[in-house]
N, C-alpha and C positions, 0 to 999 in steps of 0.2 A: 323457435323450438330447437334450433340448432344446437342448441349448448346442452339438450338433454338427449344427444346422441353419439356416439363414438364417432372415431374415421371412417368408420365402416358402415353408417348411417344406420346401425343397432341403434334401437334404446339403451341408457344406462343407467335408468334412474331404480328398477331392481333391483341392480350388484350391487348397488351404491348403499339399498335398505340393509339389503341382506348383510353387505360388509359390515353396516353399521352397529344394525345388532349385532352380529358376531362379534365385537370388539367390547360394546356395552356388556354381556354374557361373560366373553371370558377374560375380559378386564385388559384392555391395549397396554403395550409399551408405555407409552406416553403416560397412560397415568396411576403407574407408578410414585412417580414425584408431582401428584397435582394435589395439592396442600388443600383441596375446595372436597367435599363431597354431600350429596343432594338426595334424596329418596322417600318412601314411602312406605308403610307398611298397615296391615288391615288385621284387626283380631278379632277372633269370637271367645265368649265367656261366659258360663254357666254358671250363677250364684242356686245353690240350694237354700241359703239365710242370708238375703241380703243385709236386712236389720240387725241380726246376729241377737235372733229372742228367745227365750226358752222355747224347748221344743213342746212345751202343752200350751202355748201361746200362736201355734200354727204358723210354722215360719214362710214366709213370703221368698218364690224361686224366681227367678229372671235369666235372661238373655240380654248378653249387650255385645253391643256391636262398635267398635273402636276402630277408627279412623283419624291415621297420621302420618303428617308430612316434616320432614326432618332434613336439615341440615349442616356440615361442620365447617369450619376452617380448623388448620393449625400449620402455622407459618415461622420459622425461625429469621429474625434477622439478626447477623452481625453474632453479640454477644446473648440477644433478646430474643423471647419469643411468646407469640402471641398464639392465643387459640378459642375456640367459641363452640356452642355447640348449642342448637335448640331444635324445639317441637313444639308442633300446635296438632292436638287431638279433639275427637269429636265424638263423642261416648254419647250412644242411645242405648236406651232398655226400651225391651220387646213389649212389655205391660208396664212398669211402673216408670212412664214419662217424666212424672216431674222431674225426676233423678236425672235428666240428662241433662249434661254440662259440654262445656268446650273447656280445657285444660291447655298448660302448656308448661313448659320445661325451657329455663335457661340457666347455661352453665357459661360462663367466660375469665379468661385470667391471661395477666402478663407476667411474665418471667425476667426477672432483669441482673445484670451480672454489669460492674464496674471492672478493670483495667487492673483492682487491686485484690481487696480480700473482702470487698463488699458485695451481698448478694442479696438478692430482695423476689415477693412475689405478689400480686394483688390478684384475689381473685372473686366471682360473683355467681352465685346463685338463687335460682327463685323455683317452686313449683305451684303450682295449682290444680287441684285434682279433687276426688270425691275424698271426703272424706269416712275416717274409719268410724263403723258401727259399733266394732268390739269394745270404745272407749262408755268407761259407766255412764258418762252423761249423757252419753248419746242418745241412751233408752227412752230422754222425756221427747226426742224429732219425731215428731207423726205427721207433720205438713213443713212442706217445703223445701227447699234444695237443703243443703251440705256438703259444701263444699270449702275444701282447707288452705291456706298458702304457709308455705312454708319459704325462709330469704333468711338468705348467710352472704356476708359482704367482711373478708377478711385483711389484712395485710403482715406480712412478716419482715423482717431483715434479719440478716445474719450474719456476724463478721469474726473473719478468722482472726485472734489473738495471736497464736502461734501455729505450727504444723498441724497438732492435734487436738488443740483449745478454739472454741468456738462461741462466741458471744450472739443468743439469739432472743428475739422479744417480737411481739404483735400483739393486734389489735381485732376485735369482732366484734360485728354486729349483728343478731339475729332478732328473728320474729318468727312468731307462731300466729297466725287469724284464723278465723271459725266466720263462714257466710252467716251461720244460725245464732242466734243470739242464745238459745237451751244449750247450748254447749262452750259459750264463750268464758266462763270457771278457768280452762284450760288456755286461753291465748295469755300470749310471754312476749315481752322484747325483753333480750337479753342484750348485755354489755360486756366485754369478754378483755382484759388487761393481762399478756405474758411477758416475765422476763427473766432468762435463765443463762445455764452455761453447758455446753456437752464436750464432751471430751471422748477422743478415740481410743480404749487400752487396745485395739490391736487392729489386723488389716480386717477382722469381722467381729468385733464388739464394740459397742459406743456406750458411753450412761451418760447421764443428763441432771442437772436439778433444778429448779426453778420455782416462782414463784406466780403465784394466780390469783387474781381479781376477779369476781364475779357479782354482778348486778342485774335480781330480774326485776322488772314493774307489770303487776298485773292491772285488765281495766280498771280505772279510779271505780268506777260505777260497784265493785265490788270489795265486799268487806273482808274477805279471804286472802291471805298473802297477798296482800298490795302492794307490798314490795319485800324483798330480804337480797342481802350482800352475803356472800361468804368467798374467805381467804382461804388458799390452799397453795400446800408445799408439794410440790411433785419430786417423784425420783421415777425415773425411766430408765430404762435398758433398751435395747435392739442387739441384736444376734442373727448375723449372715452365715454360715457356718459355709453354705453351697449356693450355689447359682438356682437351686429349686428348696430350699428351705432358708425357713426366714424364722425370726421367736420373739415380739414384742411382748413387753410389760410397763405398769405402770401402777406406782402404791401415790397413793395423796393423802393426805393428813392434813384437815379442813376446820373450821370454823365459821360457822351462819351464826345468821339474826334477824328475823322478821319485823314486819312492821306491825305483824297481826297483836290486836291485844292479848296479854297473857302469855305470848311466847318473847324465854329471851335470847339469849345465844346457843346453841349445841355444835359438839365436835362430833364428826365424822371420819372413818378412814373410809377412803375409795378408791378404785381401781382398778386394770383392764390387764386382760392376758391376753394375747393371740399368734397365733401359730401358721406355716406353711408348712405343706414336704410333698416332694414328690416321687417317691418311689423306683419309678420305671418313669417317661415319656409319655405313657398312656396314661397312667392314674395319678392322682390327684388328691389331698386332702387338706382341707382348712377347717381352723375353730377358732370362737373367742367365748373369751366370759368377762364381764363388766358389772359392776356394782356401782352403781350413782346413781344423781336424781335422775328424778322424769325426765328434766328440762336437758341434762347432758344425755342422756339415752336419745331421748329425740333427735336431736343433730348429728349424733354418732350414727345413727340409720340413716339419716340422711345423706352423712357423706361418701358411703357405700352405696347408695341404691342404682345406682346409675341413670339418674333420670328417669326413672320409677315411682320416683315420690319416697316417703317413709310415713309410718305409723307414730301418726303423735301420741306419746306417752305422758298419761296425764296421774303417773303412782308419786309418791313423793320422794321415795327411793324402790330404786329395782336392779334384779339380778337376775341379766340378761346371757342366755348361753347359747353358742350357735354353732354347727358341728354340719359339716358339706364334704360331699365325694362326686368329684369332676373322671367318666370314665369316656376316653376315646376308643369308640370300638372301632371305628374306620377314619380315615385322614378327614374323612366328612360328616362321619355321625361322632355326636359326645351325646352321652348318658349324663343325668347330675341329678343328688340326692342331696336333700338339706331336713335337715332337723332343729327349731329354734324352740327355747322356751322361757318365757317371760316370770318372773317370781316378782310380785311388784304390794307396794303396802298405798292402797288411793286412801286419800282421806275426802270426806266430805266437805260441802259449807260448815255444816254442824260442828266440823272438827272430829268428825269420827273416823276409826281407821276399820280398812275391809280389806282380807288376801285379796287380788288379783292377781291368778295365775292362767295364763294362756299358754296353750302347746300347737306346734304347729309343723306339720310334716308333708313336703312337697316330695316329687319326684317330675323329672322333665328329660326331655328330648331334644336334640336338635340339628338337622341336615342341612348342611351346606348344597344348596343343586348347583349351584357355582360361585365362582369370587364373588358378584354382587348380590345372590339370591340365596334366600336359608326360608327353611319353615322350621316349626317348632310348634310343640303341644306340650303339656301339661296337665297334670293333677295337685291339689292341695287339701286336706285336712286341716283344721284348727279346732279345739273345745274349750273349754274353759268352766271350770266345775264350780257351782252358785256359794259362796259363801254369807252374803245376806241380802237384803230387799234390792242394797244399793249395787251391787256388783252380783250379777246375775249367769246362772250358768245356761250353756247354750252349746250348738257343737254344730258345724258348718261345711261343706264340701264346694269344692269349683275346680269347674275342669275349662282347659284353656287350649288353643289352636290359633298361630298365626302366623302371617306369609309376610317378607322385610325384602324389597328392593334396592337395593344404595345404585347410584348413580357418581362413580370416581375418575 
């Protein structure tokens, strides 16, 4: 027992906890630069409409209970860098058990840079989670789980021509899966072919133009868009103007074709706007608006959510807007207010089209109690006003609270 006593024949194995938490709490020296970090985090959440039914349909409220263990790397070697990032969750509901799933979230990607003007990036993600109620098919799940994956597997390259001409093209792969077979209408492997040119006109504008390939295949087992390709011309801009405002856009000018009978080719224009700026320090504002298919809305939330998941969007085109205010009231508390809404046209097996329009307005919180530790709450509203048998209206509340440990 000698070695858990000082010179002085004290114990030492107290100072030793105490130091240690104390370093874990307020984040040591040391790890600063430790490229590893490990943690935990516990939430609670209050569905007022889990199924998301009309309200003379008696909607069904729950408690669930979310349990998650998280961790990342991110490592620069050399010209290269590697980085990763996952979680595995464990979602119970209070009353309706079947519903509980274990989920998980992985994000990973390498970064690669040559000696010359070649530069490249490979990167992967996957999620699985509960899947969304508010999708029209959802309405026929009365037994059994629901549960969604969503997997994106990318690659790009990009080589500089001259100082301010740049030659870039990639590659993607996606999938949408449905555990339930009443909502599988909606699962997609997509195929994704780019290749374009951007050019700098100044030290804060660039434009772009390029060209796009796209290929979905839905289940054989269904007679519904079993497959269609469509070609699109992109033109892009980006606008840096300040180190806290940013202004992307994006117009496409396209060309589909189904394999469905009766359908044959149609052109589309489509396209994305979004915006940063920050005012002061403290405040904060972001928006976008987007017009495309289902199938690009879907992975467009996806690759914002942060390991959140996204909401598969199962409209044939939709016109997506989203408008947020990030407010620091102290070095440790931030305020954030979001506003989205959905304008989407679903079509049935039948071939029939129905509005679906959903709105949705959160407001949340969140305290830092030190470098590794933050709680946070929430509230959110969504409705969505019935327009026929198939897409139904319905109007939901959930209130949210959770405590995140990191370990760095």
């Amino acid at each position: 027992m000698s070695s858990l006593k000082s010179a002085g024949g004290k114990p030492v194995v107290l100072p030793c906890l105490l130091s240690l938490l104390g370093a874990l709490i307020s984040g040591s020296a040391c790890g600063e630069t430790n490229p590893y970090s490990i943690g935990a985090s516990q939430t609670f959440t209050r569905e007022s409409n889990v199924f998301k039914v009309p309200d003379q349909q008696h909607p069904e409220s729950d408690v669930i209970f979310g349990t998650a263990i998280f961790g990342g790397v991110d490592q620069s070697i050399g010209r290269q860098r590697v980085y990763a990032n996952a979680s595995l969750q464990n979602n119970s509901y209070n009353r309706l058990s079947r519903l509980d799933f274990i989920g998980y979230d992985v994000m990973a990607g390498f970064d690669w840079a040559t000696i010359e003007r070649l530069t490249g990036s490979l990167t992967y993600s996957r999620h699985e989670g509960q899947g969304d109620f508010s999708r029209p098919e959802a309405a026929a799940i009365t037994s059994g789980k629901f549960v969604e994956t969503t997997e994106q597997i990318a690659a790009g390259v990009n080589y500089e021509l001259i100082t301010d001409l740049g030659l870039n093209g990639g590659v993607e792969h996606r999938k949408v899966q449905s555990s339930n077979q009443l909502s599988a209408s909606s699962d997609v492997t997509s195929d994704v072919a780019r290749l374009g040119l951007r050019y700098k006109l100044g030290g804060s504008v660039s434009v772009g133009t390029g060209a796009r390939f796209t290929r979905d295949k839905r289940p054989e087992s269904l007679t519904f868009r079993r497959s269609s390709t469509r070609r699109d011309l992109d033109l892009t801009t980006d606008w840096t103007p300040t180190a806290l405002t940013s202004v992307n856009a994006r117009i496409s000018v396209g060309n589909g074709s189904s394999s469905q009978s009766g359908r044959g080719s149609s052109s589309t224009v489509t396209g994305s706007l979004g915006a940063k700026y920050s005012p002061t320090g403290r405040l904060s504002f972001d928006g976008s608006f987007s017009r495309d298919t289902g199938t690009e809305t879907t992975f467009l939330n996806a690759a914002s959510a942060s390991g959140s998941g996204a909401y598969v969007d199962s409209n044939r085109v939709t016109e997506s807007t989203r408008l947020g205010v990030t407010y620091l009231l102290t070095p440790k508390i931030s305020l954030t207010g979001n506003y989205s809404r959905s304008d989407g046209s679903y079509q049935t097996l039948s071939g029939s089209n129905s509005d679906n329009t959903i709105n949705r307005y959160a407001l949340g919180a969140q305290y830092e109690v030190a470098r590794n530790l933050s709680l946070g709450c929430g509230v959110q509203r969504e409705s969505r006003s019935g327009t026929s048998l198939t897409v139904r209206a319905y109007s939901a509340n959930s209130a949210n609270c959770s405590v995140r440990y990191t370990l760095k």
